[in-house]
N, C-alpha and C positions, 0 to 999 in steps of 0.2 A: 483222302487221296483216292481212294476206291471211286467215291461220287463223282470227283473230279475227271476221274479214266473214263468210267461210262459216261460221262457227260459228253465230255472230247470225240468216244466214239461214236456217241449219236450225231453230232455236230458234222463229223466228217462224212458220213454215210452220208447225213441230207445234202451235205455239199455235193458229194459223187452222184444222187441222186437229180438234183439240180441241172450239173455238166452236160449228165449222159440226155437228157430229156432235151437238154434247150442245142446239142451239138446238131449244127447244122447238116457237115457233110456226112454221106452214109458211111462206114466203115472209118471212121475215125477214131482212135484212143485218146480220150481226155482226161490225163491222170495229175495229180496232184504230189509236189514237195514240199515237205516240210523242213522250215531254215527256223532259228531260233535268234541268229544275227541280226540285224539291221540293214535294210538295206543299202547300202554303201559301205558293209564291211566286205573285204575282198574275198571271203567264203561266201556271200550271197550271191557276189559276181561270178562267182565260180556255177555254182547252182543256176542263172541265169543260163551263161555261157553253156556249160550241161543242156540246157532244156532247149537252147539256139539250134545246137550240133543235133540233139537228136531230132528234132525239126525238121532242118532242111536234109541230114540224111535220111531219114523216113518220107523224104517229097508231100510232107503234112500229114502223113496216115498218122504218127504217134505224136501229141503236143501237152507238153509239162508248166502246168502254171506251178511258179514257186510262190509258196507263202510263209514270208520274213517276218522276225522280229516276234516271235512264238504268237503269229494270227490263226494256227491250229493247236497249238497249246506248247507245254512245257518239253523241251529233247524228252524227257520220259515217257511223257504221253503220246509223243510223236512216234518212238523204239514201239512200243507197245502195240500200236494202231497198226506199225508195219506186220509186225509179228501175228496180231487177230485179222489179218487179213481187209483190215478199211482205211488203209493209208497205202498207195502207192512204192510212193520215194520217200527219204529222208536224208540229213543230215544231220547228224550227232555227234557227238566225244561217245568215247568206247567206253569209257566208267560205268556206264548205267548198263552193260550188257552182261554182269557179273555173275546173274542169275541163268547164262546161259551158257558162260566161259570161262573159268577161272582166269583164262589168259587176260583177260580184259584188268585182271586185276594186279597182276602180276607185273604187267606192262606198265604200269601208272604205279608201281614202288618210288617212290623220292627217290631221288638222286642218282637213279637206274644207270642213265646213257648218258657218256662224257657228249655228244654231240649229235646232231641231227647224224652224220654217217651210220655214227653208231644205230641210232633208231632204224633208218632204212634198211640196213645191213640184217636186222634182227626177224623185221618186217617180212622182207625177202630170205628168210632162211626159213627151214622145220617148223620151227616155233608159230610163225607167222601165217604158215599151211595150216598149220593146226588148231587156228584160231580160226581161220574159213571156215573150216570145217565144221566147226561147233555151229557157228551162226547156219551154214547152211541145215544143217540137222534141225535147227530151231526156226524153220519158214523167211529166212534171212539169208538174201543174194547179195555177198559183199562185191561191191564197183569197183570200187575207187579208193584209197589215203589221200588225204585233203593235208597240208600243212597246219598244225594249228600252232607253231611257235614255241617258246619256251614259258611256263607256268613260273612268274612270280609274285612278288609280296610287294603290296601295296597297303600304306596306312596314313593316317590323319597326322601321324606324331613321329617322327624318324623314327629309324630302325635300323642297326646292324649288327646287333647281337642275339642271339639267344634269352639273355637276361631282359632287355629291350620289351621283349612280345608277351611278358609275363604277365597274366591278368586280361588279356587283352580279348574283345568280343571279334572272330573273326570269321567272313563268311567261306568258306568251304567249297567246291561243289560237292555234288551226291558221290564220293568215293570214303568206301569206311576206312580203308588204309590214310587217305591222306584226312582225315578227322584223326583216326590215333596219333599221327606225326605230329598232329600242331598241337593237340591235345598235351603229348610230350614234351615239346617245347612250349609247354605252359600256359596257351591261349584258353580261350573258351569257344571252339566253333559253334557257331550258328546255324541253324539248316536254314537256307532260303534259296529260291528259284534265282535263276540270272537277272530279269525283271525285275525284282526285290529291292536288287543291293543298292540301288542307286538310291532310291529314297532313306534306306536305312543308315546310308553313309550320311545323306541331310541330316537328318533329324537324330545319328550319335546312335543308333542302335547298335551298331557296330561301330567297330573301330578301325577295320580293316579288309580285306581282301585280297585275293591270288587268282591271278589270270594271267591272260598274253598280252603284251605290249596294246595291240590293233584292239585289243577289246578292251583295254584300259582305257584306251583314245575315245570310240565310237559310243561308247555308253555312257560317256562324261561322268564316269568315277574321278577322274584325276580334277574335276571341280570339290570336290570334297576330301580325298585323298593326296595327295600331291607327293608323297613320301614311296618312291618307286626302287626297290632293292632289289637287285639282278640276282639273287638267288639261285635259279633255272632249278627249281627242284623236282622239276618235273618237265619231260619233252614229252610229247606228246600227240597221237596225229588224229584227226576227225577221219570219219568214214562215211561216204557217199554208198549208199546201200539200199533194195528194194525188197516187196515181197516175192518171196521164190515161190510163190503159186503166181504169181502174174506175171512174173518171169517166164516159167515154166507154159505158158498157157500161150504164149510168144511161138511165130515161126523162127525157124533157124537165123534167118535174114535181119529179122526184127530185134533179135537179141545182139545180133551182130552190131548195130547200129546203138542198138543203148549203150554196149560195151565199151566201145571203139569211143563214143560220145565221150563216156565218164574218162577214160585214159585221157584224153585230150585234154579237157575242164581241168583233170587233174595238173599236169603237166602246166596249165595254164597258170593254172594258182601257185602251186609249186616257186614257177620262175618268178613272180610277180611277189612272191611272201617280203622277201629280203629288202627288193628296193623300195615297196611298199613300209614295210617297217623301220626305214631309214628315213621315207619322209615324214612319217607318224610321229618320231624320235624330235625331229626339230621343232615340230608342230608344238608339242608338249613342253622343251626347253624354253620354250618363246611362251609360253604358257605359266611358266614359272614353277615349271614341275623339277622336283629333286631326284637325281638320279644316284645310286650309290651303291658301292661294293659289300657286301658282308665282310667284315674284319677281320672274320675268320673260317672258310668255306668249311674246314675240317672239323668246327664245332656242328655247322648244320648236316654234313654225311652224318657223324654220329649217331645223331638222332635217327637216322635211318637203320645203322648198324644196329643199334639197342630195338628199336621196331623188330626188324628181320629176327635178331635171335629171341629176342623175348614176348612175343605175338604174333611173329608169324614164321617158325623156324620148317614148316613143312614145304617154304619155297626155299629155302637155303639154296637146295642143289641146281633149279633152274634159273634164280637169279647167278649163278657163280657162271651158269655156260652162256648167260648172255653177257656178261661181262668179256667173258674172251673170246664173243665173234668176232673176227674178222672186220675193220673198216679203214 
């Protein structure tokens, strides 16, 4: 993983190195995002739309090429590059920032937030300052919350129980808490990159995985997986975020304009999650994808409850006060 980070940050330098040399007009910004989706998932449109706004409100002085579908490498290597100063922008899930926030990991406890309110509501209180705050401490200028949906279970072989997933090879993303969960409920996670899964789903290395709806769609998991359980054991929101020395290094005006951009992008993505994943939803019925309830939601909290007090009882007190924000 090491080789793979320095490789990444070689790769991106030359590219910055490249930009700056072959940019025509004088005093132009020519910075780079890194998207890990595909382009045509509606968080790359987002990142586009981003990179439009800050465009034409910069009258061309600042322009953001996105690159989708991890063409600068894995959300990991992307966080990281932002944070050593040779990546611009990004986009990422907050999982991988655990190493700078405990909040990142707290946030992504299964079964946390009865619903997106709840999530925003949390977002926008104390808690969710207080997660800026770290990332800023750590050379990281949070933008934006991006929607990323609701995290469920997908597999080869039905599934609505507990009993169901026992034995089962299932891919994960990088969050140690939700590896203990499935762990708990009896799987076998697998570590692999987003990239991965789709071949691993061909050829039986796994058996399953958990993701959002839109990304079940675009990556053509649901050709090898077709068994889609609405579990939601995880909500969850992507962050739109840059380095706070290139931030920093910005006139007041110029930062005005990134700022004001990512609200918008956001806002855009936002509105668009819902009817977008309504059309995704029929796409996949017509696809002959299985859709289906857990049989019994209150067997999958538990597993959460057993989690919290017996691996991780030092969040007890702040999971109890995000339960009772306000939404």
């Amino acid at each position: 993983m090491k080789t793979r980070h320095t490789i990444s940050k070689l790769f991106t330098s030359v590219v910055f190195l490249v930009l700056v040399l072959t940019s025509c007009a004088p005093g132009v910004k020519t910075c780079r995002l890194a998207e890990s989706m595909p382009l045509d998932h509606l968080t790359t449109k987002a990142d586009l739309k981003f990179a439009e706004l800050v465009k034409a409100k910069s009258n061309g002085r600042i322009q953001i090429q996105v690159f989708p579908n991890e063409e600068i490498g894995e959300e990991i290597d992307a966080y990281h590059m932002v944070k050593d100063d040779t990546l611009e922008f990004a986009r990422t899930n907050i999982a991988i920032m655990s190493d700078i926030s405990e909040y990142s990991t707290i946030l992504l406890f299964p079964y946390l937030f009865e619903n997106k309110d709840h999530l925003w509501a949390t977002l926008n209180s104390p808690i969710g300052a207080a997660f800026y705050n770290d990332l800023r401490s750590a050379n990281i200028e949070p933008l934006a919350y991006l929607d990323n949906g609701v995290r469920c279970i997908y597999t080869t072989t039905p599934v609505t129980k507990i009993s169901d997933m026992a034995g089962l090879k299932f891919r994960v993303f990088k969050s140690k808490i939700l590896e203990d969960a499935f762990f708990k409920m009896g799987t076998n996670p697998v570590p692999l990159s987003f990239g991965e899964v789709k071949r691993a789903l061909e050829v039986g290395t796994i058996d399953g995985a958990e993701n959002n709806l839109t990304s079940f769609y675009t990556s053509g998991h649901y050709k090898n997986a077709k068994y889609f359980l609405n579990d939601q054991h995880i909500i969850m929101p992507d962050l739109l975020y840059m380095n706070k020395k290139f931030f920093n290094s910005l006139t007041d005006e110029e930062r005005g304009f990134i700022t004001d951009a990512a609200k918008e992008a956001s806002e855009y993505q936002r509105a668009e999650w819902a009817s977008y994943e309504e059309q995704v939803s029929e796409i996949l019925r017509a696809e002959g994808c299985v859709f289906s309830q857990p049989a019994d939601i209150n067997e999958f909290r538990r597993i959460a409850d057993e989690l919290l007090q017996d691996d991780y009882p030092q969040y007890t007190e702040i999971i109890q006060q995000i339960k009772e924000i306000k939404h």
